[in-house]
N, C-alpha and C positions, 0 to 999 in steps of 0.2 A: 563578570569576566567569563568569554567561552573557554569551555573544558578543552586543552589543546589535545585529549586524546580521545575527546568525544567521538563517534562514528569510526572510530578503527577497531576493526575486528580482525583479534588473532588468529592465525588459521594454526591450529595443533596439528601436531605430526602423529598420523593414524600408528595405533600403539604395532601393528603388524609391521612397523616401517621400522617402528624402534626396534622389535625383536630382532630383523632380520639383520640392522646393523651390530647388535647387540654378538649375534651369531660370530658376524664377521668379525668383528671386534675379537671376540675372544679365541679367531684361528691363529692372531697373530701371537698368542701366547704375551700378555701384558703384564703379567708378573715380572717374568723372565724380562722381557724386554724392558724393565724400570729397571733394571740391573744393567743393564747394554747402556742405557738414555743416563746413569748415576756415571759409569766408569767411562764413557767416554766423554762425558763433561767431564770429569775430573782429570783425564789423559791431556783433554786439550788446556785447561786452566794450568795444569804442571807443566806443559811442554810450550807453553808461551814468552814469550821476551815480555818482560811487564804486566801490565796491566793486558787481559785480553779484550779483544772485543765480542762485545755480546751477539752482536749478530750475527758475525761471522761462529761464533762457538756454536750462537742455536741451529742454525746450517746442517752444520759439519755435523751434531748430535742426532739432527731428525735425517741426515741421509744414510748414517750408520744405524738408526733405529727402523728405517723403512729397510733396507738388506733385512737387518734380522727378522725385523716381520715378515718379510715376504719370505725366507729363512723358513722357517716356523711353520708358515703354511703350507708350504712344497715337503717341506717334512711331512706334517701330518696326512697328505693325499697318499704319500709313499705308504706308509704305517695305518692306514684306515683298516686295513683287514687284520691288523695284530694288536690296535688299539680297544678292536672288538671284544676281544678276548682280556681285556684287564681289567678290573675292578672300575682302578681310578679314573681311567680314560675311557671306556663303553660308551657314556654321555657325549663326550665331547661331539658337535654338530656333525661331523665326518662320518663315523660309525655310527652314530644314532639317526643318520639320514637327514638332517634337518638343512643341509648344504650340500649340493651335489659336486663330487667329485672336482668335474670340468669347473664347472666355477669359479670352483677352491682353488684350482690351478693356474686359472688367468688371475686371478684376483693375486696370487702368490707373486706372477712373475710382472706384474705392474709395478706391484708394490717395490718388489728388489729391482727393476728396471729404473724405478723413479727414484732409490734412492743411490742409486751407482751415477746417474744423471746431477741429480742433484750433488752429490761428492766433487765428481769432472767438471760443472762448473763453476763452484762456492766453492773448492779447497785446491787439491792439487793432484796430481799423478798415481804420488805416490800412496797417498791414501785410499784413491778412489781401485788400485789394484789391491790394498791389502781386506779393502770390503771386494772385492769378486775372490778372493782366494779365500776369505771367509763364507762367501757363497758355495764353490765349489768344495773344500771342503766338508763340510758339512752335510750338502747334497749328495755329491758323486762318491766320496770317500767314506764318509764316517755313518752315514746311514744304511748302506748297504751291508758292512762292518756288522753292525748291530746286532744281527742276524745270524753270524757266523762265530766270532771270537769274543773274548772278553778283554783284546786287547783294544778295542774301539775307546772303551772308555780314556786311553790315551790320546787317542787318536780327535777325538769327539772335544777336549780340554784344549786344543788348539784355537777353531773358530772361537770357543766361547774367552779364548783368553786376546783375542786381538781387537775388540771395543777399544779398549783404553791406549793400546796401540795405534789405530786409527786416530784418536782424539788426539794423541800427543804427534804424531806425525802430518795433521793436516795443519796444527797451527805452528811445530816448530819447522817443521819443513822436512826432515828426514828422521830416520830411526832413532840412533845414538843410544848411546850406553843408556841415560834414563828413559827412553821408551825401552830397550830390551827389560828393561828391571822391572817396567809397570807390567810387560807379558807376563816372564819366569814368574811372579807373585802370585796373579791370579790363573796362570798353567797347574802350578804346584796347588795351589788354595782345594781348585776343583778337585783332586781323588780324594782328598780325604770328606770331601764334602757328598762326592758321588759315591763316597765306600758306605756310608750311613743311608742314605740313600736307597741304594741296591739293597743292604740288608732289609730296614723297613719294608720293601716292595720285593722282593725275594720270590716268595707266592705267583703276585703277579708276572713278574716277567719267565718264570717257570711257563706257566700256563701260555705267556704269548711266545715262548722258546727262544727269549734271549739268552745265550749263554753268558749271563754276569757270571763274574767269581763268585758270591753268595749261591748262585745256580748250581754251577759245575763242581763245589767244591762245598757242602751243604753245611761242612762245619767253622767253617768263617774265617780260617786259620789265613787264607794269603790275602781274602781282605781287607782283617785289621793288619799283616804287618803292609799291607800297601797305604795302608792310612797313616801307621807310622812312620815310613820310611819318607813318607811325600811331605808329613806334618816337619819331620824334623829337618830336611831340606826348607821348608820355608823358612824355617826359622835364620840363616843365615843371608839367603836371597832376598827376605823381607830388609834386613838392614840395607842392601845395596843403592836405593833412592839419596840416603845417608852417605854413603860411602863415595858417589858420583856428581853428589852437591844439587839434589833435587830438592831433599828436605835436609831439616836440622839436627840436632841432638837430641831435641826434644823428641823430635820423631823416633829418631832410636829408638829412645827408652822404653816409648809406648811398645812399640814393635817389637823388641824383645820379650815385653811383660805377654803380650799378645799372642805371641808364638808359641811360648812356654803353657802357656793354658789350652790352649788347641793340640797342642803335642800331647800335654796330660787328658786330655780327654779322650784323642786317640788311641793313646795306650790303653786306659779304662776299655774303651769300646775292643782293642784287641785282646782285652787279656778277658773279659766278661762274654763278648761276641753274645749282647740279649738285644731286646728292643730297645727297654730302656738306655742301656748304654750307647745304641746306633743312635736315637733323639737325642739326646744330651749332645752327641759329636755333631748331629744335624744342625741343632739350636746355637751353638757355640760356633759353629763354620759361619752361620748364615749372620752372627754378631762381630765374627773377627773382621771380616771384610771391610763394611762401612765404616768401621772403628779407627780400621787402621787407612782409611782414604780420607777418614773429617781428621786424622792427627799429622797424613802427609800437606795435606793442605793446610793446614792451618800453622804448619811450621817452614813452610814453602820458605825456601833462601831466595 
């Protein structure tokens, strides 16, 4: 019997072709952005009547994940000359020249072009405006900011908290009380997440002249209590899913236990103000999150 894959010859993709997609790939910031593609799948699974449907949910996720992509990369063209200057980001393709500027900048505004497109036609109005105000913030607002005060990092916890917003407003149809609660959670989550953060990198954004708090204020002091005051606020905002008939009891519970250990880790890190202490709040932020989105969903009323 002839080999039916006799005579086909694969053509490989020259490894230069991988690199450069490999480049592109990581402007769009794909850590970051599996956190956007987790929270706004899980906004539209909560804010759904039923069962949702899948394809409408992968939609509405990859149009809110191409914003932030393209997000991500009109950032980093802005920040190429201050990214130069930091440790962790020097490498990144922008500042080590391996992607030129203009490039970086269509390729940015394709990406958020396609995915505000894609929102307008797979979802609805209302969504497809709170991904452009997720754009424009972020661009026009919150990274100019950067540069200037340390009050950006509020400012900046906006965009990052309207994914799941999005998710829950493209399938339920409008905001309402449990799309507000899925914001305020992960609004409040991020300073205590960015106070660890900042401290860790401290150094570095000195050197690139962000004025973080750890910057402007070397001994750590409004920091930590901005990590505790924000941690302890979540702790009552996290119940509200509960409270508004998103999730159940069970969920409570979690969420309470959850809040309480993220608050205690805060404090630690405010009243210690080391490294050690700002990892532990980093490690513990970056575990309350999912923790507490696999125990809203999973006790979904």
């Amino acid at each position: 019997m002839k080999d039916f894959h006799a005579g086909v010859t694969s053509v490989p993709i020259p490894a230069a072709s991988r690199a450069i997609a490999g480049e592109y790939l990581g402007l769009t910031k794909p850590r970051l952005n599996l956190l956007v593609v987790a929270t706004s799948a899980a906004g539209y699974y909560l804010g759904a009547a039923g069962v949702p449907d899948v394809m409408q949910m992968v939609e509405a996720v990859a149009g809110t994940a191409l914003v932030a992509g393209g997000a991500a990369v009109l950032n980093q063209v802005s920040e190429r000359d201050v990214d130069a200057l930091m440790r962790r980001t020097r490498m990144r393709a922008l500042p080590d020249g391996r992607v030129a500027p203009g490039d970086a900048r269509r390729f940015g505004v394709v990406l958020s072009a396609a995915g505000l497109g894609l929102l307008a036609a797979r979802t609805n109005i209302a969504a497809t405006i709170l991904a452009l105000a997720t754009l424009v913030i972020y661009l026009a607002i919150y990274t100019p900011l950067k540069r200037r005060t340390s009050l950006a990092t509020l400012v900046g916890a906006v965009p990052g908290a309207l994914p799941p917003l999005i998710g829950w407003t493209a399938s339920h149809g409008s905001i309402s009380g449990g799309g507000a609660a899925l914001f305020a959670i992960v609004f409040l989550w991020q300073i205590p997440h960015f106070m660890a953060i900042a401290w860790i990198y401290r150094d570095d954004y000195a050197k690139a002249g962000f004025p973080m708090l750890p910057v402007i204020e070397p001994e750590g002091r409004r920091a930590g209590r901005q990590a505790v005051v924000y941690a302890a606020a979540l702790i009552p905002v996290s119940a509200m899913p509960a409270l508004v008939g998103v999730s159940g009891a069970g969920y409570l519970i979690v969420a309470l236990v959850l809040g309480l250990a993220l608050f205690w880790l805060a404090l630690r890190f405010a009243a210690a103000r080391t490294d050690v202490s700002a990892r532990q709040l980093f490690f513990g932020s970056i575990t309350y999150l999912p923790l507490l989105w696999i125990a809203m969903i999973a006790n979904r009323v």
